[in-house]
N, C-alpha and C positions, 0 to 999 in steps of 0.2 A: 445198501444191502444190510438185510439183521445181520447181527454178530451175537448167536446166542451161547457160544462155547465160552465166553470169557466170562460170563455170567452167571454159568452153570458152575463153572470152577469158584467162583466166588463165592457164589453160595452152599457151594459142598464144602468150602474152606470154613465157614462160619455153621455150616451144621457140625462139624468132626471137632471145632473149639465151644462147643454148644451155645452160641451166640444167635439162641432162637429169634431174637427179634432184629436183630441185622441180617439177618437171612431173609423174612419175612419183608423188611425193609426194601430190600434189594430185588425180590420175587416183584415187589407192586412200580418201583422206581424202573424195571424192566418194560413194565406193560404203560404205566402213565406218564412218566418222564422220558423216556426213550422211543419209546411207540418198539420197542423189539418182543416180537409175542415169544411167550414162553413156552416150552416145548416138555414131554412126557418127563425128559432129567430134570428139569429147572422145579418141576412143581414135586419130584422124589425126591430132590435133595432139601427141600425145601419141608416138604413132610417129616423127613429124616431127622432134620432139627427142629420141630416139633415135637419128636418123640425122645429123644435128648433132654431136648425141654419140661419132658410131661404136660405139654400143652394139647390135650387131646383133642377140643372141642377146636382148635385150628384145623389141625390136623385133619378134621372131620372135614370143616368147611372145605380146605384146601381141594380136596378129594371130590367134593359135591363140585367143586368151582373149576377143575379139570375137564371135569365131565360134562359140565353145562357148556365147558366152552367148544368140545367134540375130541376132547382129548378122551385113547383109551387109557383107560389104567393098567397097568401091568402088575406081573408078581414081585415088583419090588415097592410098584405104589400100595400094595394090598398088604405087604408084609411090613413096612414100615408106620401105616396108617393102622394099624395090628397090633406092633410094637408100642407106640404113643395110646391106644385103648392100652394096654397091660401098662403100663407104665402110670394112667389116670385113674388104676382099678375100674376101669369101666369094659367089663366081660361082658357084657348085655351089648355094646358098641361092637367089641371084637367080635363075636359069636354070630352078627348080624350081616359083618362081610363075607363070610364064608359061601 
């Protein structure tokens, strides 16, 4: 049985001490190392610390790579991935998910 809640907490713990890339870490160790698929929170919180980070071109991918995988985005994948464009001054990004 996946266990995706302990995951999610983990990586929501490492977006809130902005420890972008142990989050990201732990987002791919989820899908490759464990075979547990990642779910709408695991790739928010996971955005979230890339906007923390000012990592926006993650952030970008992140959102493409949700999508691609049949995940929907919600208003807090779109507000966060929004966040991370204002934070890389890239308006032309943010302006485009609206």
């Amino acid at each position: 049985k996946q266990r995706v809640p302990p995951y999610n907490a983990a990586i929501n713990a490492c977006a809130r001490a902005g420890e972008t890339d142990v989050a990201m870490k732990l987002l791919r160790a989820m899908k490759g190392r464990y075979g547990v698929e990642p779910n709408v929170t695991s790739y928010n919180s996971t955005i979230s610390a890339c906007a923390k980070g000012a990592r926006t071109d993650a952030a970008l991918a992140l959102l493409a790579e949700m999508k691609d995988r049949g995940l929907v985005p919600d208003v807090i994948t779109y507000s966060a991935t929004i966040s991370a464009c204002e934070k890389g001054c890239r308006t032309d990004a943010a302006l485009a998910l609206l």
